[in-house]
C-alpha positions in Angstrom: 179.4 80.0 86.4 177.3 82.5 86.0 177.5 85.4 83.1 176.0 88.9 84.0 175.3 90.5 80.3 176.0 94.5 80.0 173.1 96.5 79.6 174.5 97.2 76.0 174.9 93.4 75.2 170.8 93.3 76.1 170.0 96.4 74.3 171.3 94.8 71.1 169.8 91.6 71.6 166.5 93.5 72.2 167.0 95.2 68.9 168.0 91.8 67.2 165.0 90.5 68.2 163.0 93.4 67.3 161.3 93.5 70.9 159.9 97.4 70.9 161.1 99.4 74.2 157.8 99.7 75.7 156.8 100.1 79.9 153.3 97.7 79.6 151.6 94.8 76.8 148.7 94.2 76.4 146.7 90.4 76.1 143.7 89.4 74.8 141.9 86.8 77.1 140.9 83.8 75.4 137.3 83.5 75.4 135.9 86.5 76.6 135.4 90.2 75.7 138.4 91.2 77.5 142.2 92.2 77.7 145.0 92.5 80.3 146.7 95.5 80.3 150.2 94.6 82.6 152.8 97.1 82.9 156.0 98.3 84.8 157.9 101.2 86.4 160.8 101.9 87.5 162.7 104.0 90.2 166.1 104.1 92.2 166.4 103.4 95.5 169.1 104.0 97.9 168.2 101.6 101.2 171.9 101.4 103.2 169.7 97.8 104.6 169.6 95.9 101.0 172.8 97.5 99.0 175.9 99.6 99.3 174.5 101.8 96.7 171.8 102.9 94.7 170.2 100.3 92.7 166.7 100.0 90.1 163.4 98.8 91.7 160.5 97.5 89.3 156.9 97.7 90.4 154.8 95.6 88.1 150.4 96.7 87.7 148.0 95.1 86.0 144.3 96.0 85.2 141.5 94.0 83.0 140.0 95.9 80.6 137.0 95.6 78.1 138.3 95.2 73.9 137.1 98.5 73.1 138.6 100.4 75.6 141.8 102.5 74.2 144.9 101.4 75.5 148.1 104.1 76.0 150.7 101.6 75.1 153.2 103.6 73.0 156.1 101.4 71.7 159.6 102.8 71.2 163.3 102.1 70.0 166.0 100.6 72.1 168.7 103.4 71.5 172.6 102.6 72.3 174.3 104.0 75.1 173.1 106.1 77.8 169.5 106.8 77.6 169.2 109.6 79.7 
C-alpha cells in the first residue's frame, strides 16, 4: 500500500532535516573550473485532458557556469501552513 504524506507532514520533515526552502542548487564539477546551476519552477495547470482539476506542474533548467560567476540562489525557511 501506498502512503501519500500531507504537504505539512513534508514541510516538517524538511525542517527536521534542515533542508533550506530554496527553487535551484548549485554543484561544483569535479575536476574542472566549473559549476551547475539546476533549478525549478512551478505553475498550476488546469488541462480537462490529464486531471479533473487544477494540479502543480514543475519545469526543471539547468545552466553550467564558470566558479566565479555569482550565483542568485537565496535559501529560505519552510513556514507551516499555507504559504501564500
Amino acid at each position: 500500500m501506498e502512503y501519500d504524506q500531507s504537504s505539512s507532514e513534508v514541510r516538517k520533515t524538511l525542517v527536521y532535516y534542515k533542508v533550506p526552502e530554496s527553487s535551484s542548487a548549485s554543484f561544483e564539477i569535479p575536476k574542472t573550473e566549473l559549476r551547475a546551476v539546476v533549478s525549478f519552477a512551478t505553475e498550476t495547470v488546469i488541462d480537462p485532458d490529464i486531471c479533473k482539476g487544477t494540479f502543480w506542474r514543475v519545469t526543471f533548467n539547468w545552466k553550467i557556469c564558470n566558479m566565479d560567476e555569482s550565483s542568485d540562489i537565496h535559501d529560505g525557511q519552510w513556514t507551516y501552513g499555507n504559504p501564500h
